[in-house]
PATORGU-726471 format. One record per residue (C-alpha): residue number from 1; x, y, z. Coordinates in nm, 3 decimals. Each point is the difference from the previous one (the first is absolute). Example, Ala and Ser with C-alpha at 12.3 -4.5 7.8 and 13.67 -1.06 7.14 Angstrom:
// residues 2
+-----+---------+---------+---------+
!   k !      c1 !      c2 !      c3 !
+-----+---------+---------+---------+
!   1 !   1.230 !  -0.450 !   0.780 !
!   2 !   0.137 !   0.344 !  -0.066 !
+-----+---------+---------+---------+
This chain:
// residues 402
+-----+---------+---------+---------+
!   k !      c1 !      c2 !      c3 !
+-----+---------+---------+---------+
!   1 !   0.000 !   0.000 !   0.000 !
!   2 !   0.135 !   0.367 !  -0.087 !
!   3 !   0.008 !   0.156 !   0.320 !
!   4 !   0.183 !   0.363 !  -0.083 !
!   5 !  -0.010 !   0.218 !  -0.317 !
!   6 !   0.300 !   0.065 !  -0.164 !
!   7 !  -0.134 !   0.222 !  -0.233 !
!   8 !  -0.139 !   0.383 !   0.032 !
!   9 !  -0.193 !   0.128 !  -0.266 !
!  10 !  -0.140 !   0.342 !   0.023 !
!  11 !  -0.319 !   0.152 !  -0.210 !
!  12 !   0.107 !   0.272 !  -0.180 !
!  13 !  -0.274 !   0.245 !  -0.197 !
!  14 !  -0.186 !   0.317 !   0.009 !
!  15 !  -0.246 !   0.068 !   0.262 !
!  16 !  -0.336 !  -0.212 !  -0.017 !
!  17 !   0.143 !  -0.209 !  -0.306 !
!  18 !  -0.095 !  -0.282 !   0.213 !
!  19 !   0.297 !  -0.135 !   0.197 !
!  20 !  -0.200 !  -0.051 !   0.307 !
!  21 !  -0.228 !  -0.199 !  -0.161 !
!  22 !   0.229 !  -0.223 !  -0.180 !
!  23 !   0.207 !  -0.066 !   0.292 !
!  24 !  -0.345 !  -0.093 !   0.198 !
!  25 !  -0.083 !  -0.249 !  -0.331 !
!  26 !   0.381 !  -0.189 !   0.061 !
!  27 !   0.019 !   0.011 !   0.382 !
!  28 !  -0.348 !  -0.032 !   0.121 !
!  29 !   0.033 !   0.314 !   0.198 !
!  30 !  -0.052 !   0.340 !  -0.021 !
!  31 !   0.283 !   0.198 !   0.107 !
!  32 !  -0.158 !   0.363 !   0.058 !
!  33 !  -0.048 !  -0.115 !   0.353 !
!  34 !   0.170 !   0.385 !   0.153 !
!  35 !  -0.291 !   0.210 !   0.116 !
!  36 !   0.029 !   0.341 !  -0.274 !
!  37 !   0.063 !  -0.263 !  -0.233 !
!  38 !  -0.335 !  -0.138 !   0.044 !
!  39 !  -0.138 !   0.342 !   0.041 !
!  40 !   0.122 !   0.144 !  -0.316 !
!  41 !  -0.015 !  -0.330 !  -0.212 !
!  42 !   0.322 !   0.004 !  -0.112 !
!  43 !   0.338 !  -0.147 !   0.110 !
!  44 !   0.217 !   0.264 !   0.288 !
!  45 !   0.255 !  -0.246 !   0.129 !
!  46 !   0.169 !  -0.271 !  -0.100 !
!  47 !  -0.188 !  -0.353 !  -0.030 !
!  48 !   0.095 !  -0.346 !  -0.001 !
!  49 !  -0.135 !  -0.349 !  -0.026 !
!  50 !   0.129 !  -0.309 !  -0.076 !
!  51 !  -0.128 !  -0.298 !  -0.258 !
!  52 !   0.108 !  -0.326 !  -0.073 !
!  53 !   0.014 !  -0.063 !  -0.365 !
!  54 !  -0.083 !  -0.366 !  -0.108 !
!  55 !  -0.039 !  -0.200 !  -0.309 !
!  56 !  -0.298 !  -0.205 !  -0.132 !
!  57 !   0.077 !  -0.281 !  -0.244 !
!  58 !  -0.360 !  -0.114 !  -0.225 !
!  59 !  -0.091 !  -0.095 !  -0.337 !
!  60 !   0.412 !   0.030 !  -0.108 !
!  61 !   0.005 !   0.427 !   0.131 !
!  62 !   0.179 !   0.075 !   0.217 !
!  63 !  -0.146 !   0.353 !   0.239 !
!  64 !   0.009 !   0.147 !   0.268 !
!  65 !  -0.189 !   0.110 !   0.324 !
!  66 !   0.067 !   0.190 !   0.368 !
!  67 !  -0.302 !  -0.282 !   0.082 !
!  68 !   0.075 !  -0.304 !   0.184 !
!  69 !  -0.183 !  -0.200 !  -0.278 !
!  70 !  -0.062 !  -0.003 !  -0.334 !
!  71 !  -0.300 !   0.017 !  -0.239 !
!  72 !  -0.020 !  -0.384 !  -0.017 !
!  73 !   0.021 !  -0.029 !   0.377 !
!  74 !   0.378 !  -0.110 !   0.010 !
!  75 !   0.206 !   0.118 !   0.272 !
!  76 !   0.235 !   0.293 !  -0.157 !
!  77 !   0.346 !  -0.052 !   0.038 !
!  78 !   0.220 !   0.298 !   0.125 !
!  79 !   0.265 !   0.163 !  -0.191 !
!  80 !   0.095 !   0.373 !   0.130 !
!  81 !  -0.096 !   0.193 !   0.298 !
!  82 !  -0.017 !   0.371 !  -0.091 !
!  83 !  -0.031 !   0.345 !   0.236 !
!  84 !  -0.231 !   0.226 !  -0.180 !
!  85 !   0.141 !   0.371 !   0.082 !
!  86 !  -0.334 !   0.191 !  -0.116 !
!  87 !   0.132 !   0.429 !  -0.057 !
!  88 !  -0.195 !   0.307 !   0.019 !
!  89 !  -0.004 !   0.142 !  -0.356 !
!  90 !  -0.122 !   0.333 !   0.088 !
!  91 !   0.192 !   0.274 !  -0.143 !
!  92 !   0.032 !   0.160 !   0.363 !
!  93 !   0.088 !  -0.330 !   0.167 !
!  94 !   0.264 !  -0.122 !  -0.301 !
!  95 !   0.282 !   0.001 !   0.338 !
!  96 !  -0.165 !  -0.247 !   0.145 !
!  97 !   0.016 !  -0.193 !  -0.294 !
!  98 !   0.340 !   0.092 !  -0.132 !
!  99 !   0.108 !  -0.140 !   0.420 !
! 100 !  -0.147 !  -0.316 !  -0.084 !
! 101 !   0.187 !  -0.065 !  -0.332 !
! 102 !   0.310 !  -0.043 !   0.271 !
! 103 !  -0.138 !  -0.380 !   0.091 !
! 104 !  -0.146 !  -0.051 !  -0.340 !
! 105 !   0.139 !  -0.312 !  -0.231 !
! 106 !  -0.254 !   0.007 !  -0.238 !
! 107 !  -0.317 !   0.191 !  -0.131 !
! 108 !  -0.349 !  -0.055 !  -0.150 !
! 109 !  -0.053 !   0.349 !  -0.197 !
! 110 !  -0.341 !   0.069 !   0.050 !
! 111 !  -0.139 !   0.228 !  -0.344 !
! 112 !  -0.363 !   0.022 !  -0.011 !
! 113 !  -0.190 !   0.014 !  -0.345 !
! 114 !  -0.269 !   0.201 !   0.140 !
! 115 !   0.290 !   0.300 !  -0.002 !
! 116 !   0.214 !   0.131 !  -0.300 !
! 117 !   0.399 !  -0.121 !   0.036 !
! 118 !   0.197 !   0.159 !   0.138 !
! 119 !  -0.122 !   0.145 !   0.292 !
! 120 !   0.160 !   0.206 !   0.264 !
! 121 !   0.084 !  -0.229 !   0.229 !
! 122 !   0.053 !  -0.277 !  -0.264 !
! 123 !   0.278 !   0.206 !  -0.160 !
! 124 !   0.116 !   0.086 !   0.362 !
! 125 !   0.023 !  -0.400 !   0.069 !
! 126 !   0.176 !  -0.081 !  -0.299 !
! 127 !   0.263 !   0.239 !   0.077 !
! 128 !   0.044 !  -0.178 !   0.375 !
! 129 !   0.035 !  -0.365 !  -0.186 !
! 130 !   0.254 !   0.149 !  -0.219 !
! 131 !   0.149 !   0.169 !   0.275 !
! 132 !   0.049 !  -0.281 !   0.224 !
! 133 !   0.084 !  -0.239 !  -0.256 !
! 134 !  -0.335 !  -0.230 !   0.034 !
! 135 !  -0.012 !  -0.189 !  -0.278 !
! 136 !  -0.218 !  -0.289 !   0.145 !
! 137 !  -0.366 !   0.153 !  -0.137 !
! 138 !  -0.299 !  -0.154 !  -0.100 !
! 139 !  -0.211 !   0.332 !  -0.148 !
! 140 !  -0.336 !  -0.117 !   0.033 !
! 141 !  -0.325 !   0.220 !  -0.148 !
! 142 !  -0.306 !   0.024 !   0.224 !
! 143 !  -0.314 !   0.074 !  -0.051 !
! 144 !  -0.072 !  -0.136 !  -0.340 !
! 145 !  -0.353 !  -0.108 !   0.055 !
! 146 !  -0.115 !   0.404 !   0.045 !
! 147 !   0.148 !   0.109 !  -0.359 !
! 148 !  -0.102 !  -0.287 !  -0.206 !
! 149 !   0.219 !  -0.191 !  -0.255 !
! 150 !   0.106 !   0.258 !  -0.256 !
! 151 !   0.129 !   0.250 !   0.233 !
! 152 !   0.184 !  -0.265 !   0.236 !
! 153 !   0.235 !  -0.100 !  -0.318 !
! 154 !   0.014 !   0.361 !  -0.054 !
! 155 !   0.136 !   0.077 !   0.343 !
! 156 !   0.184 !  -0.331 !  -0.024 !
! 157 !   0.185 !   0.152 !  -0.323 !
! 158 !   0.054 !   0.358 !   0.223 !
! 159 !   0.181 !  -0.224 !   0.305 !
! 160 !   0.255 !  -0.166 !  -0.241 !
! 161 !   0.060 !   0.353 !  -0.152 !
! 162 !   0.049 !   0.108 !   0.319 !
! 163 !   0.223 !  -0.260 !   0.125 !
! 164 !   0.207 !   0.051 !  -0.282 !
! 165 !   0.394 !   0.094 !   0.063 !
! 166 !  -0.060 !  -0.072 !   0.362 !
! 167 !   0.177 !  -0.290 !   0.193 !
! 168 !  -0.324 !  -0.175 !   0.021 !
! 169 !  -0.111 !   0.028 !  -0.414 !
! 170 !   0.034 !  -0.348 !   0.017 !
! 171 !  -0.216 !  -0.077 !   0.273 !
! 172 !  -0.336 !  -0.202 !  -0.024 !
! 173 !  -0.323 !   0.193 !   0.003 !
! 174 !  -0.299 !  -0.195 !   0.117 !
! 175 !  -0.349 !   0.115 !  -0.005 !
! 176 !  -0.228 !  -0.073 !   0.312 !
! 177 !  -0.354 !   0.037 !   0.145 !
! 178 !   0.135 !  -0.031 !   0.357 !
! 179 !  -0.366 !   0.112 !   0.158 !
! 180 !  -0.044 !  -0.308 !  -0.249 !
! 181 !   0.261 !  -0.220 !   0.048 !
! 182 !   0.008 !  -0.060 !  -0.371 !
! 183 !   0.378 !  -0.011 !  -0.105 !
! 184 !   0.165 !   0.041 !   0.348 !
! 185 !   0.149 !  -0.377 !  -0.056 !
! 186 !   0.148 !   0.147 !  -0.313 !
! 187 !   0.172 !   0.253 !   0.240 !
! 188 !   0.113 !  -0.278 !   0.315 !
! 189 !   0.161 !  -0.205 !  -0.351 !
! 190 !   0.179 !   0.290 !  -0.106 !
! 191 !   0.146 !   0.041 !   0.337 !
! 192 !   0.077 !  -0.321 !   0.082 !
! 193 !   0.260 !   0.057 !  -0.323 !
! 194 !   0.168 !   0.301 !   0.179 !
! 195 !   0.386 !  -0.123 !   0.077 !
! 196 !   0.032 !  -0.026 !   0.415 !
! 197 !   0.268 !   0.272 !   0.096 !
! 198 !   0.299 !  -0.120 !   0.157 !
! 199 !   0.044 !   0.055 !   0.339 !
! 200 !   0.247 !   0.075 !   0.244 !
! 201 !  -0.098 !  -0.239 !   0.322 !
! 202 !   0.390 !  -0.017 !   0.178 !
! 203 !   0.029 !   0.397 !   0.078 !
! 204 !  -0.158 !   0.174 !   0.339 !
! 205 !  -0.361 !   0.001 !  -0.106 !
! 206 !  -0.125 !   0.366 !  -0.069 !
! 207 !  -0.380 !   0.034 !  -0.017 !
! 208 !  -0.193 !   0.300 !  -0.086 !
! 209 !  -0.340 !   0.098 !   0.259 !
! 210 !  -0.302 !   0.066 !  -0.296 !
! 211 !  -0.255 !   0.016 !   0.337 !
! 212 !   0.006 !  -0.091 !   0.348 !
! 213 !  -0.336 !  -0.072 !   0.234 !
! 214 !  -0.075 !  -0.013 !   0.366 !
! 215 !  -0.245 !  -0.290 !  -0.037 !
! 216 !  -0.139 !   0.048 !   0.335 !
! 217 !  -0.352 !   0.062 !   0.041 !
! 218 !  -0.105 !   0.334 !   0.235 !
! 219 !  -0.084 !  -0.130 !   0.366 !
! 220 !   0.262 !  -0.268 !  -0.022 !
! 221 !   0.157 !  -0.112 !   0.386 !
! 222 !   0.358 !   0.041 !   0.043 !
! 223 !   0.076 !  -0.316 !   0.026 !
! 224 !  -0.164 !  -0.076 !  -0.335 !
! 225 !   0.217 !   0.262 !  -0.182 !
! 226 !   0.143 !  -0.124 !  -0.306 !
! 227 !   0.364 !   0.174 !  -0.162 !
! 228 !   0.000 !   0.227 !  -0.296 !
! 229 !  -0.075 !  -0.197 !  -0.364 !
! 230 !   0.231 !   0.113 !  -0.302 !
! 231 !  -0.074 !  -0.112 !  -0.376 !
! 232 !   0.234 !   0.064 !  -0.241 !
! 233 !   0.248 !  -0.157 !  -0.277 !
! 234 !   0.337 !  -0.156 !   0.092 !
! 235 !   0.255 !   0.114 !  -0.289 !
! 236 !   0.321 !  -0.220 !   0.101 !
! 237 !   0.057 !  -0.245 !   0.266 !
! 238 !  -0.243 !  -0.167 !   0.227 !
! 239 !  -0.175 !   0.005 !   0.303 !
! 240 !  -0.057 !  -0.257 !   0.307 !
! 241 !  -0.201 !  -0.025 !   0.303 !
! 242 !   0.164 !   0.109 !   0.255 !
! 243 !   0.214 !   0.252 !  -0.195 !
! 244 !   0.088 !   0.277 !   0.221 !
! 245 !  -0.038 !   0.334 !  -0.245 !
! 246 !   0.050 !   0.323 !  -0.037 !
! 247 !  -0.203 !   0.312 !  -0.174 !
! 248 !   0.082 !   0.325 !  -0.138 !
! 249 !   0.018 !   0.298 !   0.046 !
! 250 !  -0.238 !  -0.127 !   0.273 !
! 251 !  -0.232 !   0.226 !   0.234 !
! 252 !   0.082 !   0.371 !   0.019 !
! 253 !   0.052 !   0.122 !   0.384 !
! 254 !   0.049 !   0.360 !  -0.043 !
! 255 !  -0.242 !   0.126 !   0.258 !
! 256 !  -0.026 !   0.358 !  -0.194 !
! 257 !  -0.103 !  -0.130 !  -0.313 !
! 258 !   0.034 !   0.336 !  -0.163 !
! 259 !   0.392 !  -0.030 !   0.067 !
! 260 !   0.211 !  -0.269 !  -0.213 !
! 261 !  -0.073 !  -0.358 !   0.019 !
! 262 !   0.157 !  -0.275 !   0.189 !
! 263 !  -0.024 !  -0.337 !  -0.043 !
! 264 !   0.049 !  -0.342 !   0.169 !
! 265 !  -0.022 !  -0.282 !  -0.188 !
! 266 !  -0.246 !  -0.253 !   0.113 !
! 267 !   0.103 !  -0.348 !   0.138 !
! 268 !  -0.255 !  -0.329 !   0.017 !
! 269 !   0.028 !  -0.375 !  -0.067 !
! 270 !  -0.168 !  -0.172 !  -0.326 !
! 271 !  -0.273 !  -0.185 !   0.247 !
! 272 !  -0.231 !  -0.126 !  -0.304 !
! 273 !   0.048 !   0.007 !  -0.405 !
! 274 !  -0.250 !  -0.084 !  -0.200 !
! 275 !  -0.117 !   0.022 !  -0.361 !
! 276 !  -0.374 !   0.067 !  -0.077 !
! 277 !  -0.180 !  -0.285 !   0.211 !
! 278 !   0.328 !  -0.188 !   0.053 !
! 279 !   0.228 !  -0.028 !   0.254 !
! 280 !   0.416 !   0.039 !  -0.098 !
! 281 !   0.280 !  -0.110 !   0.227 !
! 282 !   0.215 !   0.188 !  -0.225 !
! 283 !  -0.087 !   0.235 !  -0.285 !
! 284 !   0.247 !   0.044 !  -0.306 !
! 285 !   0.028 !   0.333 !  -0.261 !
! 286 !  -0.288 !   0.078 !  -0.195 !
! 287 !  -0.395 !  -0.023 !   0.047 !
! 288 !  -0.197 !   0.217 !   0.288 !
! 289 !   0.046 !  -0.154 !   0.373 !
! 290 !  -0.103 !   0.077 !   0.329 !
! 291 !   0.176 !   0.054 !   0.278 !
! 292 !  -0.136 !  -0.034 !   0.380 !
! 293 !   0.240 !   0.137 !   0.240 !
! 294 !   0.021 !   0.111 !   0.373 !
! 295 !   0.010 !   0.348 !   0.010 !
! 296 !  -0.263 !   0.273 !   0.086 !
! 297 !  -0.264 !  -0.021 !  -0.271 !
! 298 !   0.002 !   0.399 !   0.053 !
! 299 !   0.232 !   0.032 !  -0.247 !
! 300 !  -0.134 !  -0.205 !  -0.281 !
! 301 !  -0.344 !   0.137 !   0.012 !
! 302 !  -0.167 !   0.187 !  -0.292 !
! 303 !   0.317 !  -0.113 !  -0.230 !
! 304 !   0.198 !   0.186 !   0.230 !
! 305 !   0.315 !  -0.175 !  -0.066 !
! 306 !  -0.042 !  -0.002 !  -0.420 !
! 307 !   0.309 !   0.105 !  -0.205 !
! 308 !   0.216 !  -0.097 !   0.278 !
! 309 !   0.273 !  -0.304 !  -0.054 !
! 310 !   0.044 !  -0.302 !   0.185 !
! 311 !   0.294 !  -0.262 !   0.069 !
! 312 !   0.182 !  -0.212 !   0.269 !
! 313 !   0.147 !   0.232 !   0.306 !
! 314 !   0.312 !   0.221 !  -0.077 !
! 315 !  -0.030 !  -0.107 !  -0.350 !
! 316 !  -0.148 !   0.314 !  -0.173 !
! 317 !   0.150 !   0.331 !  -0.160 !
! 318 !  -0.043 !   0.265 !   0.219 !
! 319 !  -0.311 !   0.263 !  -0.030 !
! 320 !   0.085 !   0.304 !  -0.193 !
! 321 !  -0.096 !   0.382 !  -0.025 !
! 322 !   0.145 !   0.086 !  -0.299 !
! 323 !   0.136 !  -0.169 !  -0.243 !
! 324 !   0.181 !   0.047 !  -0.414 !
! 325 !  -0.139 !  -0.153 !  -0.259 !
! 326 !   0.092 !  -0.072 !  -0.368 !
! 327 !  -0.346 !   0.122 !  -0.216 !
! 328 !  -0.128 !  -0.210 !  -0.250 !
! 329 !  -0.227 !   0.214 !  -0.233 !
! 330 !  -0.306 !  -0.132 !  -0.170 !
! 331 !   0.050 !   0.264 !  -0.263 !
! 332 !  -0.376 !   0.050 !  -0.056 !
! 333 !  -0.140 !   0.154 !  -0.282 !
! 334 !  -0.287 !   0.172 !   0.208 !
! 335 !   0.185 !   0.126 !   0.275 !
! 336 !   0.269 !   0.331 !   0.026 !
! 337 !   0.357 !  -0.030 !  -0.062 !
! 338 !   0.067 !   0.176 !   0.336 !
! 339 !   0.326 !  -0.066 !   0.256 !
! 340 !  -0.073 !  -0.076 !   0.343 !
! 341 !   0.029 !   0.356 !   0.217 !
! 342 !   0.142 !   0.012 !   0.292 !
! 343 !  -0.284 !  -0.025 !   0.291 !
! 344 !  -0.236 !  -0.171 !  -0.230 !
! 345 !  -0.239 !  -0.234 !   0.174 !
! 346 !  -0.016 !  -0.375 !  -0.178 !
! 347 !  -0.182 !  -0.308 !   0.082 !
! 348 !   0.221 !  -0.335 !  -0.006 !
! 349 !  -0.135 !  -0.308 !   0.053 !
! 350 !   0.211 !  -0.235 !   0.153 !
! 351 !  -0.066 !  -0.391 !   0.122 !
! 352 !  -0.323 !   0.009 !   0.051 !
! 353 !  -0.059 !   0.401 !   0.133 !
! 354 !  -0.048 !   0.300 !  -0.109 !
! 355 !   0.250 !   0.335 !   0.107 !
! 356 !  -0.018 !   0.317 !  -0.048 !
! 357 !   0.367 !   0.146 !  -0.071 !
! 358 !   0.150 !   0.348 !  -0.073 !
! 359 !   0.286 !   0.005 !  -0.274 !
! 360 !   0.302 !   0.192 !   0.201 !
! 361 !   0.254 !  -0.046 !  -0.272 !
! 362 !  -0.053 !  -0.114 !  -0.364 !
! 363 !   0.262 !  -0.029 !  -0.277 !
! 364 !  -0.025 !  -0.204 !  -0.335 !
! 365 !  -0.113 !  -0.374 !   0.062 !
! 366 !   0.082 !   0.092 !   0.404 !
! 367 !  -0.241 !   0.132 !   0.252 !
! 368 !   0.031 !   0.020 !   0.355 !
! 369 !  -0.325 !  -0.019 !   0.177 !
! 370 !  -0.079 !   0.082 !   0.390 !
! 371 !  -0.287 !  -0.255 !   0.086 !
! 372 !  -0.339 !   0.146 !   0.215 !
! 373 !  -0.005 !  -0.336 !   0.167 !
! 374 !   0.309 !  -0.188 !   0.130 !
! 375 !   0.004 !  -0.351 !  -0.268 !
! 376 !   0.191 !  -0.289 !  -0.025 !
! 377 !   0.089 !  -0.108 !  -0.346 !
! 378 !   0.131 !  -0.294 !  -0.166 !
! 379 !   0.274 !   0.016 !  -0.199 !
! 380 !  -0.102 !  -0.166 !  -0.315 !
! 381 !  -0.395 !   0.191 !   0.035 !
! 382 !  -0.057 !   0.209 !  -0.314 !
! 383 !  -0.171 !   0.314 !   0.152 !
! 384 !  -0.334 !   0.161 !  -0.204 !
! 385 !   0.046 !   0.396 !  -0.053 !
! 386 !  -0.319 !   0.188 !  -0.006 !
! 387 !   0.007 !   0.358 !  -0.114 !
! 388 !  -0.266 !   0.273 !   0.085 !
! 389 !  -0.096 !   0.142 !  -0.353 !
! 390 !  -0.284 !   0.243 !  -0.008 !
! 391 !  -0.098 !  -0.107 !   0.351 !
! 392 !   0.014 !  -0.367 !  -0.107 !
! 393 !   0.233 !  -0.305 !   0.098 !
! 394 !   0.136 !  -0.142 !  -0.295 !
! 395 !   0.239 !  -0.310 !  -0.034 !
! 396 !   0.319 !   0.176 !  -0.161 !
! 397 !   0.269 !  -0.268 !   0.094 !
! 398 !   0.137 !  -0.241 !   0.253 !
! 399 !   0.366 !   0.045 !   0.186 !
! 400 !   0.237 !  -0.283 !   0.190 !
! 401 !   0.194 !   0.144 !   0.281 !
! 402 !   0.383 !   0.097 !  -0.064 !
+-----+---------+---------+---------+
């Protein structure tokens, strides 16, 4: 039995292109579970579920299922375990999303026919895959069933255009009726065909936190209390019960929080791991885990603890407030030529957070950046630039520290 997913595949696409819904039709659940995202029917935070992809063999097909059987009645047989990473596509939210791509191995490019190609966000996506050098994509083109036949081949004939030049041209595009479930076993066979990445399981695992719960219900004794949760995606190493760990930058004790920050970095022991519904002794790069630990659950309620980096005790980099960078440029066609000034405010995302930075000293392909919030970076972490043009954030590039 597949117990862990090795594999995280995030939805990419422009807001209310249907991600949600197609995620829902592969894992079962609906991932929209945070309270404004309910509220304002679309996706804030950062989502995640995890299916079981299986393979039904009748009448001399071969195809497959996230069901336990198959059409005939068969019992399915398991092949991959996938994390679903499901991404706000929301023009004002695109950090979130662009943090997520950091524990991303793969994508399902959501385009829906009900919208001309490219749109914003689409275009916005496209430039993140290229970016971050995804080229595990399945493109797949929702909503057929509400534009009828002609115009879905139409659109079809718009994606590939699209697609064209890009590290992905080559990628499948798969039409669906997720609502429908007509087609989504086209999409699980295209992704079972996606080439595992190889991964680094002998180095001090490194994990970044994508949320973090207090799973306690109000009203509950003392005695009762159970430690801080932490979900997230392991990028090298592994992780064992018992594991004595370490996070950073941690909780910040500056008692006048109007002053500078200070951090200590938080200490606990791994006391559960576990995988959707099942229960890990260890857990190994790749896929979304759990972790149960021992410390207060304060500090992991309300996702208080997201964008900040985990790994065994005294094993980290240490938490920085500034930083230089090398700049990567995106060189987009709709945005201004314009050089970083000195005091400009940026937004970076980096792991799995968000930060607000302000560019001190900027020369050529260098900038020096003083951070709002103390971070703790990974070495080999690409970090998303977002730009304020004409009071918007927009994705201009991605750095690596110097």
């Amino acid at each position: 039995m597949l117990k862990q997913s090795e594999f995280n595949i995030g939805t990419l696409g422009h807001v209310d292109h249907g991600k949600t819904t197609l995620t829902s039709a592969i894992t079962h659940q609906w991932t929209d579970t945070h309270s404004e995202s309910v509220k304002r029917s679309m996706t804030i935070k950062l989502g995640y579920a995890d299916a079981t992809i299986s393979k039904c063999e009748a009448g001399g097909q071969t195809t497959y299922t996230t069901s336990d059987t198959c059409i005939d009645g068969s019992k399915s047989i398991p092949v991959r375990k996938i994390s679903l990473l499901d991404s706000p596509g929301h023009e004002t939210l695109m950090a979130t999303a662009i943090a997520g791509s950091s524990i991303i191995d793969a994508a399902m490019f959501v385009i829906s026919a009900a919208e001309p190609c490219p749109m914003p966000q689409t275009k916005e996506h496209l430039m993140i895959i290229n970016a971050l050098n995804i080229d595990r994509v399945v493109v797949v083109q929702t909503k057929i069933d509400i534009v009828g036949k002609e115009k879905a081949k139409a659109h079809y004939a718009q994606i590939q255009k699209f697609l064209k030049g890009s590290r992905i041209e080559n990628a499948p595009v798969v039409p669906v009726m997720a609502n429908k479930n007509v087609n989504v076993d086209a999409v699980l066979e295209e992704i079972v065909k996606l080439k595992m990445p190889e991964r680094d399981t002998a180095s001090d695992p490194v994990m970044y936190v994508a949320r973090s719960f207090d799973v306690n219900r109000p009203g509950t004794a003392i005695k009762d209390l159970k430690g801080g949760v932490i979900g997230g995606s392991i990028i090298r190493g592994k992780l064992k019960v018992g594991d004595e760990i370490e996070i950073r930058p941690g909780i910040n004790t500056a008692k006048d929080r109007t002053k500078r920050e200070t951090y200590e970095p938080i200490f606990t022991k791994v006391e559960s791991l576990s995988a959707g519904s099942e229960h890990l002794d260890e857990a190994v790069a790749g896929g979304l885990i759990a972790i149960g630990t021992d410390m207060d659950p304060s500090f992991t309620k309300a996702d208080g603890l997201v964008g900040q980096v985990l790994g065994l005790a005294g094993k980290l980099p240490e938490p920085l407030q500034s930083a230089e960078m090398k700049y990567f440029s995106l060189n987009r066609d709709d945005l201004p030529k314009a050089a970083f000034r000195d005091g400009e405010p940026i937004l970076l995302g980096v792991g799995t957070g968000t930060v607000v930075g302000y560019v001190k000293k900027a020369r050529k392909d260098r900038v020096q950046v003083d951070f709002k919030h103390t971070v703790c970076i990974d070495r080999n972490a690409k970090i998303s630039i977002l730009r304020n043009f004409a009071q918007r954030w927009r994705l201009s590039g991605y750095s690596v520290l110097k």
